[in-house]
ZALO-666180 format. One record per residue (C-alpha): residue in three letters; x, y, z. Coordinates in steps of 0.25 Angstrom, whole numbers, padded with zeros to 4 digits, always signed. Layout:
AlaXYZ...
This chain:
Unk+0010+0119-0003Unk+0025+0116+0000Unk+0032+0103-0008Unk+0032+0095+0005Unk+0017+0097+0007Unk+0015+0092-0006Unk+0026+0081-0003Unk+0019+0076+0007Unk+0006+0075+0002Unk+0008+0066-0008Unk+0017+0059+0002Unk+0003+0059+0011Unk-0006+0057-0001Unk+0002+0046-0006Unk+0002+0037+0009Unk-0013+0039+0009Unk-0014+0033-0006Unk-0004+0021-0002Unk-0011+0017+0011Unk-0026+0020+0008Unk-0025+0014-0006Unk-0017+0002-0001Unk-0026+0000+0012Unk-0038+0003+0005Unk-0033-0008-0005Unk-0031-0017+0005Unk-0043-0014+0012Unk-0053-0018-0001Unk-0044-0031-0007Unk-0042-0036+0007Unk-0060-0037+0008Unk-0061-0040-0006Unk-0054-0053-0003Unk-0063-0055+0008Unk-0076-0055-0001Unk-0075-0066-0008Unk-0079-0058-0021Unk-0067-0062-0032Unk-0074-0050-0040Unk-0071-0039-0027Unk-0058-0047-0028Unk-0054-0043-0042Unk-0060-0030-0040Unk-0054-0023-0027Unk-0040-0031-0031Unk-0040-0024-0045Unk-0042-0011-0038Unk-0033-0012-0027Unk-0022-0014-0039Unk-0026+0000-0046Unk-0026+0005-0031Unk-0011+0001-0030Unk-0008+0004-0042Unk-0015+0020-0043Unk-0012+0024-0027Unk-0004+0014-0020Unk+0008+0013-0029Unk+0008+0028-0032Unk+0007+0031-0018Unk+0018+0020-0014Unk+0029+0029-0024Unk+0024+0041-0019Unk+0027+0038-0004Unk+0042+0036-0003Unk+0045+0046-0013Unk+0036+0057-0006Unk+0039+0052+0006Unk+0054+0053+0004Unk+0054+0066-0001Unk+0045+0071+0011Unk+0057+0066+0021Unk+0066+0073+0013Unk+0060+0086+0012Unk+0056+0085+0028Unk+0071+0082+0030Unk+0069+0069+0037Unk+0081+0057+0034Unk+0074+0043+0030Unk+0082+0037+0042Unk+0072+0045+0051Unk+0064+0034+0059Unk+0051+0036+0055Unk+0053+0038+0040Unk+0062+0026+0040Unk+0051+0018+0046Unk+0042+0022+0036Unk+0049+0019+0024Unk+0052+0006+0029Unk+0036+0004+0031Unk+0034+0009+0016Unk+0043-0002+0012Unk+0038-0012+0020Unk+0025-0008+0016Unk+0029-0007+0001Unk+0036-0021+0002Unk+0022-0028+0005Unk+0015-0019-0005Unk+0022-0024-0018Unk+0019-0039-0014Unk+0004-0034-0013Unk+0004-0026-0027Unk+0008-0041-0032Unk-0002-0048-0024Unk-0011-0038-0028Unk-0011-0039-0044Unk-0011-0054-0040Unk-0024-0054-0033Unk-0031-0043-0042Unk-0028-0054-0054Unk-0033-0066-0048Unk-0044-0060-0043Unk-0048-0055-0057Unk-0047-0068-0063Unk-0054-0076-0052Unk-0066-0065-0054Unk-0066-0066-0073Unk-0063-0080-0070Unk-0073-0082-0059Unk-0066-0092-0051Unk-0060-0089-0036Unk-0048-0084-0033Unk-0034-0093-0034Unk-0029-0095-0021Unk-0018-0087-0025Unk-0027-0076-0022Unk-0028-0077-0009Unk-0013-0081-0007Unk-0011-0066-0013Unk-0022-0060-0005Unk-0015-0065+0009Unk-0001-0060+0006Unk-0009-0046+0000Unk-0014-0045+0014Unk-0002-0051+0022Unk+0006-0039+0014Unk-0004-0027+0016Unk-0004-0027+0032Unk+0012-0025+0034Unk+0011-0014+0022Unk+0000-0007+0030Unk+0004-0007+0042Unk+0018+0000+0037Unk+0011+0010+0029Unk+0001+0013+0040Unk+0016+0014+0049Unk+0021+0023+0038Unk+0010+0031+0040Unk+0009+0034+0053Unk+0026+0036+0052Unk+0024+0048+0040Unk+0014+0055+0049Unk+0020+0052+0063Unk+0035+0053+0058Unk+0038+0046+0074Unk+0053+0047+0078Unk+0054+0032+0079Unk+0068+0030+0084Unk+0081+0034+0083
């Protein structure tokens, strides 16, 4: 196995721990606010932070360094369209994500002191919980675009 094949499975490896992880994340906290169970609350919130923290934060310093070192070797320049476009994606993306790590940490705290105090949630909750959701749609849909650019590689303009 050549140096680029191995390249460019962790480059692969590493998109499918970032997405999956982040979507799967989403997927569980999003429903867990939805069941009105502060204990599935504290639970899944806590999770989704060792989830960030042992795949998507990994997988978030693996992509550009793999990924730039891919379009090297391949010999494509980062002006060309569709690599352009996705790197501006991954910082779009990245840009919503770190706000969402912060809310995040917020959410996973409050809702462990609501479940040992066994009081509800503060209304900051919620106000965090919004902006967590309002975040994750734009950073999806740029990664799901990234996606389908790394595999299409479409000559876009120029």
């Amino acid at each position: 196995m050549t140096g680029y094949v191995v390249l460019k499975w962790l480059h692969v490896l590493s998109s499918v721990l970032l997405v999956g992880t982040g979507f799967g994340s989403a997927f569980y906290l999003f429903f867990a606010n939805r069941s009105g169970s502060i204990a599935a609350q504290a639970v899944v919130a806590r999770l989704v932070m060792r989830a960030d923290t042992w795949f998507t934060t990994p997988a978030v310093i693996a992509q550009p360094i793999t990924g730039l070192w891919l379009a090297h070797l391949a010999g494509w320049p980062l002006s060309t369209p569709w690599l352009a476009l996705a790197m501006a994606l991954y910082l779009v993306a990245g840009a919503c994500w770190l706000p969402v790590l912060w809310l995040q940490a917020r959410m996973a705290a409050m809702a462990g002191d609501a479940l040992r105090g066994n009081c509800a949630l503060p209304s900051r909750y919620w106000l965090h919980a919004r902006w967590w959701e309002r975040l994750g749609y734009p950073a999806f849909t740029a990664m799901l675009v990234v996606y389908y650019l790394m595999v299409a590689k479409p000559p876009l303009w120029g």
